[in-house]
TORMAR-265960 format. One line per field, with one value per residue (C-alpha): residue number from 1; residue in three letters; chain; x, y, z. Coordinates in pm, whole numbers, plus 50000, padded with zeros to 5 digits. Layout:
BEGIN
seq = (NUM|...) $
type = (Ala|...) $
mol = (A|...) $
x = (X|...) $
y = (Y|...) $
z = (Z|...) $
end
This chain:
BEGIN
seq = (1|2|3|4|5|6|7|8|9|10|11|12|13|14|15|16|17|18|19|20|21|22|23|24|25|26|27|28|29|30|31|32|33|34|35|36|37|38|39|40|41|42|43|44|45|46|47|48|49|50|51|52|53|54|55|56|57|58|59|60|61|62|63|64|65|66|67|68|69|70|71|72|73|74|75|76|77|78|79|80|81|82|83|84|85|86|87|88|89|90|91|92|93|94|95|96|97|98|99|100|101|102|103|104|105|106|107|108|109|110|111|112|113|114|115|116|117|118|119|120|121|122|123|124|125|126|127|128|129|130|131|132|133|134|135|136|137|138|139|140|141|142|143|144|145|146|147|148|149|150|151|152|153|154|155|156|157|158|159|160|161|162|163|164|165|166|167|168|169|170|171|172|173|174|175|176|177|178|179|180|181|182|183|184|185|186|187|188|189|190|191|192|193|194|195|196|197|198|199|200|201|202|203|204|205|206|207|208|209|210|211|212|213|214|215|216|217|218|219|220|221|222|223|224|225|226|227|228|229|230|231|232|233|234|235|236|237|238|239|240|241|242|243|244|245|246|247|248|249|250|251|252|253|254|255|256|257|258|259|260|261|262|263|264|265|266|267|268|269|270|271|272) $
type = (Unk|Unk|Unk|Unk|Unk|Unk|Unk|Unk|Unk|Unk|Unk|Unk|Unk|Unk|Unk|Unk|Unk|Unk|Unk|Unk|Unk|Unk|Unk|Unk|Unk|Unk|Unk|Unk|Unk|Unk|Unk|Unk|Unk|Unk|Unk|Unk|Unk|Unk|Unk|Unk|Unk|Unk|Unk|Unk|Unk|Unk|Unk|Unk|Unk|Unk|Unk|Unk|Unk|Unk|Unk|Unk|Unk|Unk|Unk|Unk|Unk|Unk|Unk|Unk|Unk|Unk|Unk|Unk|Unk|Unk|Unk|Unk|Unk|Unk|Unk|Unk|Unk|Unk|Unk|Unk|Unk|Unk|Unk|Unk|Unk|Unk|Unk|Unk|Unk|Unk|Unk|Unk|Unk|Unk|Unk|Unk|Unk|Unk|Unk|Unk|Unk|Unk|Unk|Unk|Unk|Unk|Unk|Unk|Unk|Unk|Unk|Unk|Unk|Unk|Unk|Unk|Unk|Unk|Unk|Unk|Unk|Unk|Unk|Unk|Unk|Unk|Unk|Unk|Unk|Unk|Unk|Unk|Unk|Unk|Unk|Unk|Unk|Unk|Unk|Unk|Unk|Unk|Unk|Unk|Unk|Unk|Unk|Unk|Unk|Unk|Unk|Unk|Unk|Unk|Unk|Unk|Unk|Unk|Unk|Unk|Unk|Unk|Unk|Unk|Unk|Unk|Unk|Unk|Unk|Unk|Unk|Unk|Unk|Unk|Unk|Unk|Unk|Unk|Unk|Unk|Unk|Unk|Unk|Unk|Unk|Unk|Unk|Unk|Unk|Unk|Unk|Unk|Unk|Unk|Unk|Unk|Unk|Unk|Unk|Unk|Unk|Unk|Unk|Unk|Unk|Unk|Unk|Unk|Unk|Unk|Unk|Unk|Unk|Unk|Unk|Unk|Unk|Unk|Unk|Unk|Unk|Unk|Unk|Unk|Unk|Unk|Unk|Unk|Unk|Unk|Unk|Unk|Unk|Unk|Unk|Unk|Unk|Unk|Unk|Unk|Unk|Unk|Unk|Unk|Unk|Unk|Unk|Unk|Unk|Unk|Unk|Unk|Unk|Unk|Unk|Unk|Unk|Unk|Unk|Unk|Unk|Unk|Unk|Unk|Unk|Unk|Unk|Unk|Unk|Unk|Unk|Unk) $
mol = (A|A|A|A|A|A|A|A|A|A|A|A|A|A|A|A|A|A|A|A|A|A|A|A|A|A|A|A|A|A|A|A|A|A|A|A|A|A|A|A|A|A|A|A|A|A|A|A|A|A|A|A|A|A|A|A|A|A|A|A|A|A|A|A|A|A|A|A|A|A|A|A|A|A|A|A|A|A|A|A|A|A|A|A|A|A|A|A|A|A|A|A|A|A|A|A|A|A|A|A|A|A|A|A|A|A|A|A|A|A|A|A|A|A|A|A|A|A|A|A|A|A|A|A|A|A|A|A|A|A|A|A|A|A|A|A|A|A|A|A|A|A|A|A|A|A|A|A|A|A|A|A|A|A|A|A|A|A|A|A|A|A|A|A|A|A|A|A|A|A|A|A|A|A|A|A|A|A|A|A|A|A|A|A|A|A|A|A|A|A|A|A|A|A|A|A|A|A|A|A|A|A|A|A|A|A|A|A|A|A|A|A|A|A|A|A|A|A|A|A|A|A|A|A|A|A|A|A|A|A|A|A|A|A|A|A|A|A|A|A|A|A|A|A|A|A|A|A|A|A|A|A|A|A|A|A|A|A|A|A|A|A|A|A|A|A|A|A|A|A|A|A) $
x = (44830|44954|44589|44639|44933|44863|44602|44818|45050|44800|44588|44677|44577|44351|44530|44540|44558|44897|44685|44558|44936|44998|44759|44847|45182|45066|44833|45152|45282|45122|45303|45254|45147|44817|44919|45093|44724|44535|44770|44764|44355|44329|44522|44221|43920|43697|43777|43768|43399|43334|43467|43243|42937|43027|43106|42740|42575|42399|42679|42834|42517|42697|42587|42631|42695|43024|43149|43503|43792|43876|43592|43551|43875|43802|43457|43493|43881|44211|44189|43844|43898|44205|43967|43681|43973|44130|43734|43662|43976|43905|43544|43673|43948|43735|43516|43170|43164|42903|42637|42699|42510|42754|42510|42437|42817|42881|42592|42718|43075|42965|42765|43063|43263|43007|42952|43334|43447|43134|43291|43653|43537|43406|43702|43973|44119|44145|43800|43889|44130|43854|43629|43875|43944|43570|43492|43806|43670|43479|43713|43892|43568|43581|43943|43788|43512|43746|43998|43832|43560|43215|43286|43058|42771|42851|42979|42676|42450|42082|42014|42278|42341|42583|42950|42813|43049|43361|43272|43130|43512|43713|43544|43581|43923|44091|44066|43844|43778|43912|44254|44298|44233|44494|44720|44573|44625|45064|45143|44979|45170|44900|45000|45034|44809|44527|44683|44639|44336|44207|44348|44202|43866|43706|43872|44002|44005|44263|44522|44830|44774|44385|44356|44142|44076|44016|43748|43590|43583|43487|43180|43090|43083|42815|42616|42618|42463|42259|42121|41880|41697|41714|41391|41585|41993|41938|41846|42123|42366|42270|42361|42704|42983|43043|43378|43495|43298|43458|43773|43731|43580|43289|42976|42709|42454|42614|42634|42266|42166|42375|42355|42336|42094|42256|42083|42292|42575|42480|42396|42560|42505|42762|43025|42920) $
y = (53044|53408|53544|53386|53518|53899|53880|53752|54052|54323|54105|54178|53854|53859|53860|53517|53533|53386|53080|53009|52970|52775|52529|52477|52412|52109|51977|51811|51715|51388|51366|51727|51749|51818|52079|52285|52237|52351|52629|52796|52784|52888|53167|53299|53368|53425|53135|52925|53012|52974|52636|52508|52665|52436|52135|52197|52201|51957|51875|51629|51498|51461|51283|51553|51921|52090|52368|52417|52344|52040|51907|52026|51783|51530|51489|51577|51447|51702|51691|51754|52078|52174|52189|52396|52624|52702|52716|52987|53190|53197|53277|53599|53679|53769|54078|54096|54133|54344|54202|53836|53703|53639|53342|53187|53135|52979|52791|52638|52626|52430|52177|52106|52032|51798|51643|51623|51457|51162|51120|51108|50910|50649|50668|50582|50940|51170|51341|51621|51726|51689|51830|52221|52243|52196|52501|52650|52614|52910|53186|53270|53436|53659|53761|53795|54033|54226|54279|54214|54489|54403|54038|53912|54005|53768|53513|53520|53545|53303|53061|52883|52579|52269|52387|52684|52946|52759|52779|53140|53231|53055|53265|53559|53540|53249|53039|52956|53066|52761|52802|53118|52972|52679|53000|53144|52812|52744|53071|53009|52711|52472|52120|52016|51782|52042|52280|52020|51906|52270|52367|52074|52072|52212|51933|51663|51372|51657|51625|51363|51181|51164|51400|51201|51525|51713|51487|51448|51829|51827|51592|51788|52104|51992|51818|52117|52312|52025|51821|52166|52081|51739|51491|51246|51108|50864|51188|51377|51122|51010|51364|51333|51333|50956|50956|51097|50846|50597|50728|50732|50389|50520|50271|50470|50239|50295|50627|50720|50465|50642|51036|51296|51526|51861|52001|51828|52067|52377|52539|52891|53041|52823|53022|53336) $
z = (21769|21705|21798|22156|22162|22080|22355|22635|22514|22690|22934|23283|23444|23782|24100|24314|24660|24817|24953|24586|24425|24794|24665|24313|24389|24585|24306|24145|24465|24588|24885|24989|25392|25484|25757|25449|25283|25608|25729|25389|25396|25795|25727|25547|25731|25489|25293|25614|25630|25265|25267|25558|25354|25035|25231|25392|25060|24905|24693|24982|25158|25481|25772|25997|25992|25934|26156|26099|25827|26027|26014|25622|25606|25796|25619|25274|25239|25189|24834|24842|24999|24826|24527|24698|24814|24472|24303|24548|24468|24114|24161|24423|24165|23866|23822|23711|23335|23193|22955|23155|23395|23649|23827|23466|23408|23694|23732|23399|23537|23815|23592|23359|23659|23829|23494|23443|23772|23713|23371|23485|23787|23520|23274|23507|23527|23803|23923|24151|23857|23600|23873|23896|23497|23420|23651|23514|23159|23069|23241|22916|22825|23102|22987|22622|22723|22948|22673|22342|22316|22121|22119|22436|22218|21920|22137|22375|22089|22048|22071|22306|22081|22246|22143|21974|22189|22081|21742|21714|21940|21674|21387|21543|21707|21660|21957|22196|22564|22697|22513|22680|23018|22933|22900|23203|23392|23226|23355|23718|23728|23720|23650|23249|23244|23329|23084|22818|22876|22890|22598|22350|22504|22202|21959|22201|21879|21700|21941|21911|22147|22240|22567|22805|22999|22657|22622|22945|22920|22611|22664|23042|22874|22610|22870|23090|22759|22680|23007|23149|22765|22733|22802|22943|22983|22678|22442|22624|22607|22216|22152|22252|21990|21948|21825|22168|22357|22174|22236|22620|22632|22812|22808|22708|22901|23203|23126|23070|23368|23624|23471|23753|23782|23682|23974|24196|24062|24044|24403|24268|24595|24762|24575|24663) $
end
């Protein structure tokens, strides 16, 4: 993809804190210790505190209230929090782009990721990494409007049809805002799968072999476009590319009987 390419020849990619490249180094280590997990995030105050604030949302429903990252653990689960952890970095490491509303985006972000890590969740595949790349989607358009001038307007352009930014991206440049943050997430060291999954979310059936999380992406992203204008989850979930529901096995009865509310995803303040 030379166009990617050119791009990632001027883009100066945002700066992660030292506890966010901490944490991604553990996401392909199974076996990594907790205390490297918790030291890393203690070390940061203000993360410390942000972290308690999104285990307190209504995201979790705990039984009681959280006060402190050990209790964030001990409540919500390690890998639970490593994910909070590295969502808040990448929310604190991008700037506001003009011309975007900053709370739509990640209201959106946040949808795609709930609606990624119930899909995963009923797919067999890994949630809380389905849960990160779906709010990791959509950064590549904050790297597009930073660095590709007069293209936020086309891209963002009415009406916001289902899949209609990856389309409008690849006639204008190319590739797509989620193939740049697949390039954004190889050279932070992410782990491969995420990379690939990232990277053929906009056309999971054309890669050999079928991504799974290419197409759980694929399909969160279009429900998190579609679900805030559809009547109910049979319409939403009819409007689904069924090729890539057939490819994931999903079983679109369970899937409309047990839809989430994309309310229960998107408490943008949390982040903030």
């Amino acid at each position: 993809m030379p166009q990617l390419a050119e791009l990632f020849q001027t883009v100066k990619l945002p700066t992660m804190p030292e506890v966010a490249h901490t944490l991604i180094r553990t996401l392909n280590d199974e076996d990594a210790p907790v205390d490297t997990i918790r030291n890393a995030i203690s070390k940061d105050p203000a993360l410390t505190v942000k972290l308690v604030r999104l285990a307190n949302s209504a995201r979790f429903s705990l039984p009681r209230t959280v006060s402190n990252l050990d209790d964030a653990i001990l409540m919500t689960g390690m890998s639970q929090v490593r994910t909070l952890a590295l969502s808040a970095c990448l929310n604190d490491a991008f700037p506001v782009v003009e011309g975007l509303d900053r709370n739509e985006f990640w209201r959106e972000s946040m949808a795609c990721a709930g609606y990624a890590s119930w899909l995963a969740g009923h797919v067999g595949i890994d949630s809380q990494s389905a849960w990160l790349a779906g709010l990791m989607l959509r950064l590549g358009e904050l790297i597009i409007a930073q660095n590709v001038p007069g293209a936020l307007n086309e891209i963002e352009r009415q009406p916001h049809l289902p899949g209609g930014r990856w389309e409008r991206e690849n006639h204008l440049l190319g590739y797509t805002e989620s193939q740049v943050t697949a390039e954004m997430a190889r050279r932070w060291n992410f782990p491969e799968e995420i990379v690939m999954g990232l990277n053929n979310a906009p056309d999971p059936m054309a890669a050999h072999p079928f991504s799974r999380l290419g197409g759980v992406l694929h399909l969160a992203e279009l429900l998190a476009e579609t679900a805030p204008h559809s009547k109910d989850a049979q319409t939403a979930i009819d409007s689904m590319p069924q090729e890539v529901l057939q490819a994931l096995q999903a079983d679109k009865p369970w899937l409309v009987a047990h839809m989430p509310d994309i309310d229960t995803f998107t408490d943008v303040a949390t982040l903030h």
